[in-house]
C-alpha positions in Angstrom: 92.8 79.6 150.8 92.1 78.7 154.5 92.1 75.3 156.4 87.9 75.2 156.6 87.5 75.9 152.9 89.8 73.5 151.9 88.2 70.9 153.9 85.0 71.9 152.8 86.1 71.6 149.3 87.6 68.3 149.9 85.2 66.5 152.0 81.8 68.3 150.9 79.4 66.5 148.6 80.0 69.0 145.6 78.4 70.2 142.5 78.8 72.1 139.0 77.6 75.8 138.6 77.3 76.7 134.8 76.2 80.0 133.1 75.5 82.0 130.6 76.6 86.2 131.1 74.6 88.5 129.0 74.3 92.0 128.3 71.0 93.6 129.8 68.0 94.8 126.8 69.9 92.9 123.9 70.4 89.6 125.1 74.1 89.6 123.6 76.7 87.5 125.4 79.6 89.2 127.4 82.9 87.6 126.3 85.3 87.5 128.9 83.4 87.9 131.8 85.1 87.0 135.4 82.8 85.0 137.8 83.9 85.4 141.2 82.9 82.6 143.9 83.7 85.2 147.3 83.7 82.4 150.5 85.5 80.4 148.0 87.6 82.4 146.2 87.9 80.7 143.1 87.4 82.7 140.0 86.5 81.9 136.2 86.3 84.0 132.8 83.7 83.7 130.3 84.6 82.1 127.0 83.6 83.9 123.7 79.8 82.8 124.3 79.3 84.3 127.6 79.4 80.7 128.9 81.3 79.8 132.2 81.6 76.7 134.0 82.6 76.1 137.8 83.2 72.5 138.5 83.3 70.8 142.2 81.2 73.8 144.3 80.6 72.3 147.9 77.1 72.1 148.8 75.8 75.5 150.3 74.6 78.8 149.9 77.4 81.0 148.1 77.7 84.9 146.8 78.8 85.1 143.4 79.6 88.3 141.6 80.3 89.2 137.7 81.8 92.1 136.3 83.0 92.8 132.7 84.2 95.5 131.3 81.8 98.1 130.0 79.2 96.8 132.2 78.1 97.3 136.1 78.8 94.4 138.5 76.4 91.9 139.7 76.3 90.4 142.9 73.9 87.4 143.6 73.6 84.1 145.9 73.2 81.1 144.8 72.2 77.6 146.4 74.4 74.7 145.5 72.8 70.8 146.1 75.1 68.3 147.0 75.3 67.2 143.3 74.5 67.6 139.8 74.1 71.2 138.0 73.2 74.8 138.7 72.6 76.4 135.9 72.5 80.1 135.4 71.3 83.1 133.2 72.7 86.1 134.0 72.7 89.9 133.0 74.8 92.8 133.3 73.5 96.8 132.7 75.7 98.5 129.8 77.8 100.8 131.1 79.6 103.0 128.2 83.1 103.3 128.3 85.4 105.5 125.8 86.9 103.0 124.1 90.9 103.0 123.6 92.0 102.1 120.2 93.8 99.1 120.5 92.0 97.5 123.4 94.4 94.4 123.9 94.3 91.4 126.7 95.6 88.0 127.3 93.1 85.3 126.5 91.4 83.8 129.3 89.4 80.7 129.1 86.1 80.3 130.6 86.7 77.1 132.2 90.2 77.4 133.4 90.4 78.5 137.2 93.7 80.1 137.0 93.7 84.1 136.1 94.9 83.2 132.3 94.8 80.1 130.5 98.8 78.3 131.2 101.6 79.0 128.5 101.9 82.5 126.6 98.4 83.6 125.8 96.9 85.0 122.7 96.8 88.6 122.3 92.9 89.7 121.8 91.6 93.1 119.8 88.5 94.2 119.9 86.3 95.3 117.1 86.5 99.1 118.3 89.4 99.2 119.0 90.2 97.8 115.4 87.9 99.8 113.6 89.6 103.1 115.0 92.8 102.1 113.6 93.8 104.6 110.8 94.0 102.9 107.5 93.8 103.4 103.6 90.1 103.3 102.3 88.3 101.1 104.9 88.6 100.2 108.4 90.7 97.1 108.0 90.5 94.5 110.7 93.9 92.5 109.1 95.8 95.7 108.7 95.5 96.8 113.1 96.5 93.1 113.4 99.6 94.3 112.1 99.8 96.7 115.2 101.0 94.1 117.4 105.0 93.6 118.1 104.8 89.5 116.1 102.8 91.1 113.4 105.1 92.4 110.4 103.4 93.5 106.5 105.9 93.2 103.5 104.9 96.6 102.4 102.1 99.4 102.5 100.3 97.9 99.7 99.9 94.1 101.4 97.7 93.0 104.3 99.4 89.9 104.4 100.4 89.2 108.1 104.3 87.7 108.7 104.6 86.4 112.4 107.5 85.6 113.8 109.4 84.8 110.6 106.8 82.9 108.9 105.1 83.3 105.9 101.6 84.3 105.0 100.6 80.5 104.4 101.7 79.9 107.9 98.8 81.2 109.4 96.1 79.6 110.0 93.1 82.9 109.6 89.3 81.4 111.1 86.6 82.4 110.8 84.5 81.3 113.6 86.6 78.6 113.2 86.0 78.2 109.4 89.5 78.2 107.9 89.9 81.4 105.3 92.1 81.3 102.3 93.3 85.0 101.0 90.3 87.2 103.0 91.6 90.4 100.8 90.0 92.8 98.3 92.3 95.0 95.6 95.1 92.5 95.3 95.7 92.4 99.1 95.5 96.3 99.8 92.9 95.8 102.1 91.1 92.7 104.1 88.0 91.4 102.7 86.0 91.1 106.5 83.2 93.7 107.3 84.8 95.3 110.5 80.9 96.4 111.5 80.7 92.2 112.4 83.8 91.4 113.9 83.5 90.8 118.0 86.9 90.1 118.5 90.5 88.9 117.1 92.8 86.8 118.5 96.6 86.5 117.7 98.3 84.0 119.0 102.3 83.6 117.4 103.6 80.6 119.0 103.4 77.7 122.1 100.1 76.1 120.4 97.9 74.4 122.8 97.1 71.3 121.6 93.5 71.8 119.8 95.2 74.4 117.8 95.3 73.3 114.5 97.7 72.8 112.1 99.6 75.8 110.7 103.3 76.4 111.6 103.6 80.3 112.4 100.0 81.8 113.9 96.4 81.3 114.7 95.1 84.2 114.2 91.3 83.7 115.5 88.2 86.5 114.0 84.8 85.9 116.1 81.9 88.0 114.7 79.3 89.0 116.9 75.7 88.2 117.7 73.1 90.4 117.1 71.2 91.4 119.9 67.9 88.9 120.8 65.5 92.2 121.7 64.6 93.9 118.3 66.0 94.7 115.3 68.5 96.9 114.7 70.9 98.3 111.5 74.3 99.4 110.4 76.9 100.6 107.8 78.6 103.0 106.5 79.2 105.4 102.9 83.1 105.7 102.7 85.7 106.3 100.1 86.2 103.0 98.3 82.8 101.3 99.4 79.5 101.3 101.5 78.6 98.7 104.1 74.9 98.4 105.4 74.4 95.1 107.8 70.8 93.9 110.4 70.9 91.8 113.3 67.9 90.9 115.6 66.1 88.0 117.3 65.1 85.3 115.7 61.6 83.8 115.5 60.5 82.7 119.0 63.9 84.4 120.7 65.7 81.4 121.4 68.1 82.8 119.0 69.8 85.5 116.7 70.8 86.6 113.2 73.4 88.8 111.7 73.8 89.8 108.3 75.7 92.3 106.3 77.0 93.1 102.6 79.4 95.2 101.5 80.1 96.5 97.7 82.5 98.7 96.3 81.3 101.5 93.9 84.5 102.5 92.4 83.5 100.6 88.9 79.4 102.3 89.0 81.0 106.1 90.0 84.0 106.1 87.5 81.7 104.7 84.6 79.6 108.1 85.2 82.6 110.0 85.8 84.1 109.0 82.2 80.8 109.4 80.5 80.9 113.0 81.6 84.0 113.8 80.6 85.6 113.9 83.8 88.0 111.0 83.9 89.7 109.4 80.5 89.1 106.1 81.6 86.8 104.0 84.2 88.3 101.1 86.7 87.0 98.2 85.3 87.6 96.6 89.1 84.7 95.9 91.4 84.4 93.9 94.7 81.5 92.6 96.9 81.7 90.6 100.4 78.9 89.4 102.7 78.3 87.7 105.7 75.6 86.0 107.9 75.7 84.5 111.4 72.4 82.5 113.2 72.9 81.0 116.6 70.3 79.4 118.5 69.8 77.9 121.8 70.0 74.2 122.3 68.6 72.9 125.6 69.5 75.5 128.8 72.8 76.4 127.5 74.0 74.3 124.4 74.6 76.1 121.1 74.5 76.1 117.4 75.8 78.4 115.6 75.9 78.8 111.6 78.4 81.4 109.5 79.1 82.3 105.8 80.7 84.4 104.0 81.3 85.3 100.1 83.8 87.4 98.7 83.4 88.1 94.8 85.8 90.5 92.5 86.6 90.9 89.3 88.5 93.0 86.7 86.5 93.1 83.2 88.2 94.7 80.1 86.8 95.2 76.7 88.0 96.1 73.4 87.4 99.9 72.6 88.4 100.7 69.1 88.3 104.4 69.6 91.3 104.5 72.2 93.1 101.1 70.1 92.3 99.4 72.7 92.5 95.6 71.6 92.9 93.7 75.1 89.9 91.6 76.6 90.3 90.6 79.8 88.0 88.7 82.1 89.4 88.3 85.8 87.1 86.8 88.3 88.2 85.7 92.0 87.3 85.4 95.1 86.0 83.4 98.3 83.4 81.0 99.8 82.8 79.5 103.1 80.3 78.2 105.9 80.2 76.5 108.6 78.4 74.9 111.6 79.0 74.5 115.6 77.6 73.0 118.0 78.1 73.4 121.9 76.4 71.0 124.7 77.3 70.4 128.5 76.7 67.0 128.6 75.8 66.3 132.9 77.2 68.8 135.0 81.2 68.1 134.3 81.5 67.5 130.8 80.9 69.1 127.4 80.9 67.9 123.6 81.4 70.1 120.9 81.0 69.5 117.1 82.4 71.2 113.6 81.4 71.4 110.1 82.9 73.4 107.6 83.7 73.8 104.0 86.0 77.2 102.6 87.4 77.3 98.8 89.1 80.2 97.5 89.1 80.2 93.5 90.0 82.1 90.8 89.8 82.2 86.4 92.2 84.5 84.5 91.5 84.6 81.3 93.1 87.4 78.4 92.3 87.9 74.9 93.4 90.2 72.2 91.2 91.7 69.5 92.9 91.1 65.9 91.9 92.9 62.5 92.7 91.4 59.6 92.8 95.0 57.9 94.6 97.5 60.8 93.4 100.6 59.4 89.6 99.6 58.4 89.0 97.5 61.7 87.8 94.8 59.5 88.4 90.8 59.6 88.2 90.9 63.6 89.1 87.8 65.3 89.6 87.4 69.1 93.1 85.4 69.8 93.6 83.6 73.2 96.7 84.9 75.0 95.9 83.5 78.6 94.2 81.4 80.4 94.6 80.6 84.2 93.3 79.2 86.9 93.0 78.7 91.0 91.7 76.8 93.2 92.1 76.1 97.1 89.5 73.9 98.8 89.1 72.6 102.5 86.5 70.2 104.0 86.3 69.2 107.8 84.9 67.5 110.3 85.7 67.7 114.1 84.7 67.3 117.1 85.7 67.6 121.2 85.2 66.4 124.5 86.3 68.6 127.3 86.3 67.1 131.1 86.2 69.6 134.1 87.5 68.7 137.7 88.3 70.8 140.6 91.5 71.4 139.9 91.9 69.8 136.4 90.4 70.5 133.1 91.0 67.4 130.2 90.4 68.2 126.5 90.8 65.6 123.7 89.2 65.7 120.1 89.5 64.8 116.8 89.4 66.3 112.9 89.4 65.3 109.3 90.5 68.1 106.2 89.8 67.4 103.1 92.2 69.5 100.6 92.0 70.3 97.0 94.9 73.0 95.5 94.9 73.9 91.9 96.7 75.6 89.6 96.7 75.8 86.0 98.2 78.4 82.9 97.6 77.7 79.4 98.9 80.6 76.6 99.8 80.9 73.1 103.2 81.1 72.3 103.7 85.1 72.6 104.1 84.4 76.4 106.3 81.7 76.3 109.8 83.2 77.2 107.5 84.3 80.4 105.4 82.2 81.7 105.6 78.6 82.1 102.4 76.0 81.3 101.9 73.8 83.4 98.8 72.1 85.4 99.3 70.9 89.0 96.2 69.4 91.3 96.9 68.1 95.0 94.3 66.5 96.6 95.9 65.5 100.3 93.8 64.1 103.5 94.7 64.6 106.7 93.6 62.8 110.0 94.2 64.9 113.4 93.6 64.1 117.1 94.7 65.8 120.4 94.4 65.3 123.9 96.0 67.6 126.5 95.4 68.2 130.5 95.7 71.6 132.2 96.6 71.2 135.5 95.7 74.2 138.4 97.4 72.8 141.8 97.0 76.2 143.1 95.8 80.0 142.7 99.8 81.0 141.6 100.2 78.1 139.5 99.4 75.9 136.5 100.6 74.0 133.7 99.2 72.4 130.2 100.9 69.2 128.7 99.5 67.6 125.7 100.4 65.9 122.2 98.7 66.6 119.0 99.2 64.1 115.6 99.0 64.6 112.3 98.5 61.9 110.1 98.9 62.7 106.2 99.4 59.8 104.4 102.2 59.4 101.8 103.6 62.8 103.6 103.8 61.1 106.5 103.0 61.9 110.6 103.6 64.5 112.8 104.2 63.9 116.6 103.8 67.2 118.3 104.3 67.8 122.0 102.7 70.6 123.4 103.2 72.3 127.3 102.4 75.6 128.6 103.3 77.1 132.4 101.8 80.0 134.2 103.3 81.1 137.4 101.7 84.6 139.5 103.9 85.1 142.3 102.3 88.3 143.3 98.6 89.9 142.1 99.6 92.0 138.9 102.7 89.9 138.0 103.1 86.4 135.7 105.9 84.6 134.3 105.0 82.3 130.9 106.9 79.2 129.2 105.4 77.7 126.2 107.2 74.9 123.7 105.9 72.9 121.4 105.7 71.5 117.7 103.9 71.9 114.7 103.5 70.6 111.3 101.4 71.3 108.4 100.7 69.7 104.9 100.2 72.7 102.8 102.7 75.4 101.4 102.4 78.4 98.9 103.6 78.6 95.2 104.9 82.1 95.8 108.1 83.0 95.6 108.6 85.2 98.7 111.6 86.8 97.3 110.2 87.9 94.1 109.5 91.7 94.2 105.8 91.3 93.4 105.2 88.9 96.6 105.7 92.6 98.7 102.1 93.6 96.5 100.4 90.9 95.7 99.2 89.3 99.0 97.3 86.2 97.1 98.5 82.6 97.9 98.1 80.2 95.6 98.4 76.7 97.7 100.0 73.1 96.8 100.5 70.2 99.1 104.1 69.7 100.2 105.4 67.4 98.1 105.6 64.2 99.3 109.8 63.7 98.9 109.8 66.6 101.5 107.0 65.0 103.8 105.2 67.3 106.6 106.7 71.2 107.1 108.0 71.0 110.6 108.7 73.6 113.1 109.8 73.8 117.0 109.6 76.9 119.1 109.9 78.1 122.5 108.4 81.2 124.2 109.4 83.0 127.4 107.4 85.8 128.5 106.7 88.2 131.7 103.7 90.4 132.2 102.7 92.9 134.6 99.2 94.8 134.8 98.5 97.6 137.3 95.8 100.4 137.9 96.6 102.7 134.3 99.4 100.9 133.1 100.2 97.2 131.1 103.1 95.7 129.9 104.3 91.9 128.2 107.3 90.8 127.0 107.8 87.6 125.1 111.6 86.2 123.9 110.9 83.4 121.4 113.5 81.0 119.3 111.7 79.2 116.4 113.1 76.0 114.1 112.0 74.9 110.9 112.3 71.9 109.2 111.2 70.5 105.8 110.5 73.5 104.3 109.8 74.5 100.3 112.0 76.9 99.2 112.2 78.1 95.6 115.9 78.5 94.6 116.8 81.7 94.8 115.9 83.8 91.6 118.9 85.6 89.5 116.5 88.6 88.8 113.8 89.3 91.6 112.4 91.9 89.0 111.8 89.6 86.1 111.1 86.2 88.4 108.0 84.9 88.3 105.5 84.9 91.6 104.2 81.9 91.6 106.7 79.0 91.1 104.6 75.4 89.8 107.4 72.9 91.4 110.7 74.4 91.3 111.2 73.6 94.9 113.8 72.0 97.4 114.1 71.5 100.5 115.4 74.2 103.0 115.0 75.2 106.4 114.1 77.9 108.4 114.9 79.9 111.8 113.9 83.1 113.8 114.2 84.4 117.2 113.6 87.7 118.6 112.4 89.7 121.9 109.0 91.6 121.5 107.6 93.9 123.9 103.9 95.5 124.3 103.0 98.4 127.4 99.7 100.6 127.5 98.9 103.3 129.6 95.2 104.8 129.9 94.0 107.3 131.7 90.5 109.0 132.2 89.6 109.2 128.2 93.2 109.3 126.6 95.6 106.2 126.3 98.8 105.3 124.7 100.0 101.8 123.5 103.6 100.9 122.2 104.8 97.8 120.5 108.5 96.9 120.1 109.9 94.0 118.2 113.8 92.9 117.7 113.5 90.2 115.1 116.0 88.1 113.6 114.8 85.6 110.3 116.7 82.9 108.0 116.0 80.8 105.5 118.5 78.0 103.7 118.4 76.4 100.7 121.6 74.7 98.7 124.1 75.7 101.9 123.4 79.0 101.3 121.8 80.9 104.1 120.1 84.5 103.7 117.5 86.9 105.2 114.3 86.6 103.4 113.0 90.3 102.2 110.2 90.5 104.4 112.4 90.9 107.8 112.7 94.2 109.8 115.5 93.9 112.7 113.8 96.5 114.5 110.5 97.8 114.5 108.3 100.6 116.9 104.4 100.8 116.8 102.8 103.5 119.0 99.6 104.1 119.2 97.7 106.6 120.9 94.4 108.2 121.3 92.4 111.3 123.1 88.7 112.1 123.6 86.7 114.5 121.7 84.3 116.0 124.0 82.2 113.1 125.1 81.2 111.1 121.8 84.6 111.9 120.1 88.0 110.6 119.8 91.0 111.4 118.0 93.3 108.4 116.9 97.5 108.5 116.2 99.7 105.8 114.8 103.2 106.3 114.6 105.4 103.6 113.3 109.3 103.7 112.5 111.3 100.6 111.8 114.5 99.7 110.1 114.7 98.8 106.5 114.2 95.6 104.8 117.4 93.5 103.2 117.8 93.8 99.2 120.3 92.2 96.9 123.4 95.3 96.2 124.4 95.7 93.3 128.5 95.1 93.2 129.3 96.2 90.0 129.0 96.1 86.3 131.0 94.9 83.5 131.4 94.9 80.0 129.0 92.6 78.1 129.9 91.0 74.9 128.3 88.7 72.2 129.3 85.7 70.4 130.1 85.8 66.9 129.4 82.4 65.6 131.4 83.4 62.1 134.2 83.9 64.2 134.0 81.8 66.6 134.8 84.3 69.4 133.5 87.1 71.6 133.2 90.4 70.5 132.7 93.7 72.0 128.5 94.1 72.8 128.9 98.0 71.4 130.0 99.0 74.5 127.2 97.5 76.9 127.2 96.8 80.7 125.8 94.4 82.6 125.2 94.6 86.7 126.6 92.1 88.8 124.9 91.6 92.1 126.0 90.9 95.4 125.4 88.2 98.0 121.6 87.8 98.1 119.6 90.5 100.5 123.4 91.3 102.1 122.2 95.3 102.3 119.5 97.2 103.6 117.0 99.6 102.2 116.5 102.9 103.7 114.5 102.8 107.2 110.6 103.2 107.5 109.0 106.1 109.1 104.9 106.8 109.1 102.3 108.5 111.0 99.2 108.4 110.5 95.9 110.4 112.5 92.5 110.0 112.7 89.0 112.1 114.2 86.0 110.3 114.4 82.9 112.0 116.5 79.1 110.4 117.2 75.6 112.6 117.0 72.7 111.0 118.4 69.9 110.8 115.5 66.5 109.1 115.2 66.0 106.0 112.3 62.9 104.8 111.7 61.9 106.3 115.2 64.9 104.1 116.5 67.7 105.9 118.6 70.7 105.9 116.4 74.4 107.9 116.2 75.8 108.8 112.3 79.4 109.0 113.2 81.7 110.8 110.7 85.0 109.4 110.5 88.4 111.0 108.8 91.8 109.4 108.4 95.0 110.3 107.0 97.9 108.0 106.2 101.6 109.1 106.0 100.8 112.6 107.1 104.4 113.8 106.5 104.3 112.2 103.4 107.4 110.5 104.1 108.8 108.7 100.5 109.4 105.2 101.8 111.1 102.5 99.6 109.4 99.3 98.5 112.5 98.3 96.8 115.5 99.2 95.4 116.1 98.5 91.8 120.2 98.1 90.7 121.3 99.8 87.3 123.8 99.3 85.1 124.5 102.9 82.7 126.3 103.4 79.4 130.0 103.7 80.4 130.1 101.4 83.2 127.9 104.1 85.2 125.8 102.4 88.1 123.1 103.7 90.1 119.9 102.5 92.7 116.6 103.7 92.1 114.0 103.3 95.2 110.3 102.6 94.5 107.8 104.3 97.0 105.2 103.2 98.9 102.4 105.1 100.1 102.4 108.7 99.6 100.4 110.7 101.9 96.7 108.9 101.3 93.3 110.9 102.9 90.3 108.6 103.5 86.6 109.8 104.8 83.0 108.4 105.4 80.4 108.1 107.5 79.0 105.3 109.9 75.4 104.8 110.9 73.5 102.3 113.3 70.4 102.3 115.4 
């Protein structure tokens, strides 16, 4: 920056230039967006709205110009008074792009003068490049999360996300900022978010800025979209396990927009039909049905409310049927609620409020019968005896609310937020189950008070730095001082150099036991507060990372080291095959630790691109003085992906993936098992039975992980409802080479003394097809 603009910025009387970027026709905001001030050369990005704000402009006329990607550039002048606000409206012409299946940036804040926000960023996907992700039965927006390097899934059957050594509760999953508990459909196989909504998510593993909230291992951040503010337009899709249909369009008087979509499985309705006809012996019994809905509407020139929800509903409904002695009745209903409410305002031309409301409950009622006749043969005398009767229940309430200050050079947030908790858990059963399933009935109702304030400081275009502190007050668990700093230095254009530390605490924890076999395929958390002998979960981590971006070519690495303190741990079963899942209070107090180096490049060119993802993680836990890798860890991991155009409305999609293999508990040896004679008072030969003895907990390693999966998708340009429209057909094919990986290894003891491991697979080679529609 020269002399004269420095004085002029100094000395000048000086104003505020705030705006709004849209997309031309639909009206649909441009996240993102860079706003370039040329005489002055001082540059902002868009936030998720479209909305950017340029504090302290010198009186005078200036050039601005926007670009975006996927859009043509606009260049304009604009005429700044000596104070108060300029407030613009702009628009940008589409510009189609072929887009490259995992599409990823750092995030950038809209208000923050420096190229990226300062600390370690978040990692952002958009929704095409997620929904071209191969996967198993539906584009899965959770499952190409698990693309990225701090990503890892416990198996091929569970979107549950592990970042960086944490668990799946660690992660605090939004909404549009509404906090989600379990968004899955078919026990976890796939996530329960329509991918046809989703704008946008954001990962980021570690180096919290302080208005993060309060979750030890991620924020991971889903934005849906707005609909377009012109006309009315449709979507969805017919593929193998479901269809999808969706609207979105102005709202009355077209201050505003709507978006709305529902999604249902047909599995149950086709295999009902299938069996009456003699094709199938029996029907699934299993059916599933999500929807969403988004309105946002203008407030004043650029202020904003915005209202979501979203409903997840499955169940799994068995009745007697006496012609296959069928006597189980089973009713299993789940699933997931949620809305929420936002509210945006500049408040004068340096300052702007923002304001929260939200409420999110996942629930659940498990209840099993069986069908009794007093008389076997003549079916008569029925009676229907109880066997279970379970239930779940995980409710959040909150309130918040934010004040964000803009200066030249300085930008000051502070804010505030109230959760309201409610966990349940509950198992009643008769006494057939009792050598396998504990009763018991545990409610938690904990309230937490949080409040931040932090300062990012810009001194100049190379340089800038965050520092904040975050509390969290939870009563009888007690409070959580967590300091919070982020640096950015860019010595050169293309090149930056990260640090990010911090704590973080959190008041909730899950009832799973994460070393129980069935935790790797059942992805469902049943939550509990901490109990209040342990006090607050704790964790402290650092992050180093380096990033360059050229012409074609990307690349960030991150090294990160991560404590934790105060952590539930179940004790560490004796049988992971016959320990239970959920745990009701069997927990101590333990400890954790990870560290590891991740790396992500991509290289595009013309219509083809490749991206590759690296990870070298290391992960403990500790309970009792004994320290062990949990079973979820892979020390090395490689994700490529890639992609290539078909003609010019077609694209063909790879993923590649190999890894090393997970830790399991060896089996040692086996030895002969006797029984007590109480006549004799001694031990006596068990007829020649063995037993297995185990070794040190997760001390081995199952086989490494190898997959590749591929995927064609191609666009024709139709007419609906004398609307332009595309029907794109879409094929994907998981595990190609059909390569048998291991989801565990199971230890054997054999007459004689004979031992032997048998390996459980995962998925075998798995086709899935549809078609998607719009206009």
């Amino acid at each position: 920056m020269s002399f004269s603009t420095l004085l002029l910025l100094v000395f000048l009387p000086s104003a505020t230039i705030q705006g709004v970027v849209r997309t031309e026709g639909s009206q649909v905001p441009i996240p993102s967006a860079v706003v370039h001030l040329s005489e002055l050369r001082r540059s902002v990005t868009a936030d998720e709205r479209g909305i950017f704000i340029i504090p302290n402009v010198p009186a005078g006329s200036w050039s601005l110009r926007v670009t975006a990607l996927g859009h043509e550039a606009l260049e304009l002048g604009v005429d700044v008074p000596a104070s108060g606000a300029v407030r613009l409206e702009l628009e940008l012409a589409a510009r189609p792009i072929q887009v490259a299946p995992l599409e990823v940036r750092a995030t950038r804040r809209g208000t923050v003068e420096a190229s990226d926000a300062a600390g370690p960023g978040a990692i952002r996907l958009s929704g095409d490049a997620l929904r071209a992700v191969p996967t198993a039965g539906e584009p899965d927006i959770l499952r190409a999360v698990q693309t990225l390097p701090s990503v890892a899934a416990a198996s091929d059957f569970s979107s549950a996300m592990y970042v960086r050594g944490g668990s799946p509760d660690q992660n605090l999953i939004s909404l549009d900022g509404i906090p989600l508990f379990n968004p899955y459909h078919l026990g976890g196989l796939f996530g329960a978010v329509d991918p046809d909504v989703v704008q946008s998510v954001g990962v980021l593993a570690g180096a919290f800025a302080a208005n993060t909230g309060d979750r030890l291992s991620s924020a991971i951040d889903i934005r849906t979209r707005e609909g377009g503010r012109d006309r009315t337009r449709g979507f969805g899709a017919v593929g193998l396990v479901s269809s999808r249909a969706g609207l979105d369009g102005p709202l009355p008087g077209g201050r505003g927009s709507y978006l709305a979509s529902v999604r249902r499985t047909y599995l149950d309705v086709f295999t009902r039909g299938a069996e009456a006809a003699g094709i199938i012996p029996q029907a699934i019994p299993y059916s599933f049905t999500d929807a969403q809905f988004k309105a946002v509407h203008d407030v004043g020139p650029l202020g904003r409310l915005s209202a979501t929800a979203y409903v997840n509903d499955e169940s799994l409904v068995v009745r007697p049927r006496a012609e296959r002695n069928s006597h189980t009745n089973l009713d299993f209903d789940w699933g997931s609620r949620a809305a929420g409410l936002r509210y945006w305002q500049p408040w004068g031309s340096a300052l702007t409020v923002e304001a929260e409301a939200a409420w999110s409950e996942f629930s659940g009622q498990f209840d099993a019968a069986e069908h009794r006749w007093d008389n076997q043969r003549q079916r008569r005398g029925t009676e229907m005896v109880p066997l279970l009767g379970a239930g779940t229940a995980t409710r959040n309430a909150l309130l918040g609310a934010g004040v964000t200050a803009y200066r030249e050079r300085h930008q000051v947030r502070a804010g505030v937020q109230a959760d309201w908790y409610r966990f349940h858990y509950g198992v009643e059963h008769n006494e057939d189950l009792e050598d396998f399933l504990p009763r018991f009935d545990l409610t938690t109702r904990p309230r937490t008070l949080s409040a931040y304030v932090e300062d990012q400081w810009t001194p100049n275009d190379a340089f800038s730095v965050r520092a904040g502190v975050r509390v969290l007050e939870a009563g009888a668990r007690g409070t959580a001082w967590m300091p919070r700093l982020g640096l950015r230095y860019a010595p050169l254009p293309g090149w930056a150099f990260s640090l990010g530390a911090g704590r973080s605490a959190q008041v909730m924890h899950s009832l799973h036991d994460q070393e129980a076999i069935a935790a790797s395929v059942i992805a469902y958390d049943q939550m509990a507060a901490v109990p209040p002998e342990i006090g607050l979960t704790r964790a402290d981590d650092v992050v180093l990372g380096a990033e360059w971006t050229g012409a074609n070519l990307g690349l960030r690495v991150e090294a990160y080291e991560k404590r934790i303190h105060r952590l539930p741990v179940s004790p560490l079963p004796e049988d992971l095959f016959q320990s239970l899942v959920v745990l009701p209070d069997d927990f101590r107090e333990g400890s954790g630790a990870a560290r590891g180096l991740e790396v992500f490049a991509r290289y595009t060119r013309g219509g083809a691109g490749l991206s590759a993802a690296y990870a070298l993680a290391k992960a403990e836990r500790e309970i009792d003085g004994v320290r062990f890798t949990p079973r979820f860890e892979r020390r090395h991991s490689l994700d490529l992906n890639g992609h290539a155009p078909w003609g010019s409305r077609g694209q063909f999609t790879a993923r590649f993936v190999v890894a090393s293999g997970q830790p399991y508990t060896p089996l040692a040896g086996t030895t002969q098992r006797f029984r007590y004679d109480p006549a004799s008072g001694s031990f006596a030969d068990d007829f020649g039975g063995h037993t297995t003895v185990l070794g040190p907990h997760n001390s081995a390693r199952l086989p490494g992980y190898l997959r590749l999966d591929v995927g064609a998708r191609r666009s024709f340009e139709r007419r609906w409802f004398g609307q332009p429209g595309t029907l794109t057909p879409y094929l994907s094919v998981l595990n190609v080479l059909n390569t048998p990986n291991v989801l565990f290894a199971h230890p054997e003891g054999g007459y004689g003394g004979q031992t032997r491991l048998t390996y459980a697979p995962q998925f075998p080679i798995f086709p899935t097809l549809g078609v998607e529609w719009k206009f």
